[in-house]
C-alpha positions in Angstrom: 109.0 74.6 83.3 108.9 73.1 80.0 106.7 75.7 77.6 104.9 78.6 78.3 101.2 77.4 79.0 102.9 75.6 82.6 104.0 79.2 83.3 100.6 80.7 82.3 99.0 78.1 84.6 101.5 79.1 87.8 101.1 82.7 87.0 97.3 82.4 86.7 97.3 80.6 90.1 99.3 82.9 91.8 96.6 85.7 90.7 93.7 83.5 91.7 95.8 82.7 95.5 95.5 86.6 95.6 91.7 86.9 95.1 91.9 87.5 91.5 88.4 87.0 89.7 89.7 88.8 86.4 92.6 87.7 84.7 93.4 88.5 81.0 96.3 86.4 79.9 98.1 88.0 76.7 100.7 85.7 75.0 101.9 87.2 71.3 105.0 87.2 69.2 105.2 91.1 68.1 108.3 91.4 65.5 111.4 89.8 67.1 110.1 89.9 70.8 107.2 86.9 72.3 105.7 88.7 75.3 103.5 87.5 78.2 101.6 89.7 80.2 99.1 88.3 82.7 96.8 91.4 84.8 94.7 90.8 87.3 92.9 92.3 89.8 93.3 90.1 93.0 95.1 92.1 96.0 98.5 92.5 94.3 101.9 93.0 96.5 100.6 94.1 99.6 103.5 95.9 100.5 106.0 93.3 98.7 108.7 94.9 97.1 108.8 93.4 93.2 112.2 92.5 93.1 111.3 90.3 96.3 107.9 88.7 94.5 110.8 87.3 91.9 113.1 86.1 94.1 112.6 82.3 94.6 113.4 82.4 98.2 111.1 84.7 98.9 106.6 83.6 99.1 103.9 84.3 101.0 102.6 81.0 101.7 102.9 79.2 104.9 103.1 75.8 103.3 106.8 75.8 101.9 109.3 78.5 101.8 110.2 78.9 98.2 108.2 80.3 95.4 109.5 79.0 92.2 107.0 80.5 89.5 108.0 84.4 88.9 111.8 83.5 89.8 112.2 80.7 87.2 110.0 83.2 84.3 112.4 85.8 85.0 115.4 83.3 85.3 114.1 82.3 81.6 113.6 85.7 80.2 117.3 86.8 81.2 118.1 83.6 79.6 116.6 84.6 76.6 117.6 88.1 75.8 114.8 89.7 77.6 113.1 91.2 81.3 110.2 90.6 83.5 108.7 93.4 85.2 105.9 93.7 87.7 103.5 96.7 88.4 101.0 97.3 90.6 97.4 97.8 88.6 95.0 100.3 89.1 92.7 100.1 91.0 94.2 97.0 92.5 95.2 93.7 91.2 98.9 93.1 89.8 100.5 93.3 86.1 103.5 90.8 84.8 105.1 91.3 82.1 107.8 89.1 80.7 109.6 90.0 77.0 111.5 87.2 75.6 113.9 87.4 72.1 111.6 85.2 69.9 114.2 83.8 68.3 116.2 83.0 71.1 117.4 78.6 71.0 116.4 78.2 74.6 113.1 79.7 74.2 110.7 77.3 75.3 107.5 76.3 73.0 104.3 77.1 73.7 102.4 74.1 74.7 98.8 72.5 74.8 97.4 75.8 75.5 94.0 74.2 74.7 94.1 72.1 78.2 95.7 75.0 80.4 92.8 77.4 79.3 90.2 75.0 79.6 91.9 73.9 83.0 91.6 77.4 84.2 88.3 78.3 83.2 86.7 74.6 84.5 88.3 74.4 87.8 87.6 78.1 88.7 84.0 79.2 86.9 84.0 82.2 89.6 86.3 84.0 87.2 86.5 85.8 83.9 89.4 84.9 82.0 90.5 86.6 78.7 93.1 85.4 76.5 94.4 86.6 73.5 96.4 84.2 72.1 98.9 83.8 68.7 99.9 85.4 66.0 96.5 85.7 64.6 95.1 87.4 67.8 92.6 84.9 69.2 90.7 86.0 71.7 88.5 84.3 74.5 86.7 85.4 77.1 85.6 82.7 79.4 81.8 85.0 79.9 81.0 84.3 76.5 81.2 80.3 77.4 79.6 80.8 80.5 76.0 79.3 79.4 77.5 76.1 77.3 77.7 72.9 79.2 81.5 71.3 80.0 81.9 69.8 76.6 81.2 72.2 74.5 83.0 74.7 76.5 85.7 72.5 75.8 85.2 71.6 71.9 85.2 75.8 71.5 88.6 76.0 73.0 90.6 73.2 71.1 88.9 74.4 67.7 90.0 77.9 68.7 94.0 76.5 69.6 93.8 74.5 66.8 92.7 77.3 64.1 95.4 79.4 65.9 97.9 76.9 65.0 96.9 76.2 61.7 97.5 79.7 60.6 
């Protein structure tokens, strides 16, 4: 994957596959370190061992064999000087965590955030999504769009990217 909003899109997927309908998505640079952490509270492991939830050969799904999406974020964090871990959340649902050395030359950008988020939260309105976003901690929370027609929901988002770029 190329930046990090095509891994917040497989990771967010992966939690709405599991019957997810609350998914906060952190992506922040803190000192030296860029960390992800995506919790959810869909059905988590059942029973899955983490170390086989980031293997590549190992999925769930009865479509294909292979599961690409935790394998190639933890394949990239070890690449760049840092871990993934997985723990089961409480109650249910499923936390990821992925630290990456912000510095690092193979660390991949970012990426339209803008059009993953506002992917996410127009193709699955049964769901809260909270982000928090940037250096300048944006946050979102897809409830508080919840009333606004499609293209305003949309016109929010990219002003909110954009000002967190701009800073």
């Amino acid at each position: 994957m190329n930046d990090f909003s095509l891994h917040i899109l497989d990771l967010a997927e992966n939690s709405l596959n599991a019957g997810a309908d609350d998914i906060i998505i952190t992506l922040v640079t803190k000192g030296d370190r860029k960390i992800l952490v995506i919790v959810d509270n869909g059905h988590g492991l059942r029973g899955i061992e983490p170390h086989e939830a980031l293997s590549p050969f190992y999925t769930t799904r009865t479509t294909r064999r292979v599961g690409f999406g935790l394998g190639l974020l933890e394949q990239l964090a070890r690449l760049c000087e840092g871990w993934v871990k997985i723990v089961p959340a409480k109650p249910q649902g499923l936390v990821v965590i992925s630290v990456f050395a912000a510095g690092h030359w193979d660390l991949p950008p970012d990426g339209d955030m803008a059009s993953s988020v506002i992917t996410l939260l127009l193709t699955n309105p049964q769901c809260r999504f909270r982000i928090n976003y940037g250096d300048n901690h944006i946050h979102i929370d897809s409830k508080d769009l919840a009333d606004l027609d499609y293209s305003e929901k949309i016109r929010r988002l990219q002003q909110a990217f954009a000002a967190a770029k701009a800073n």
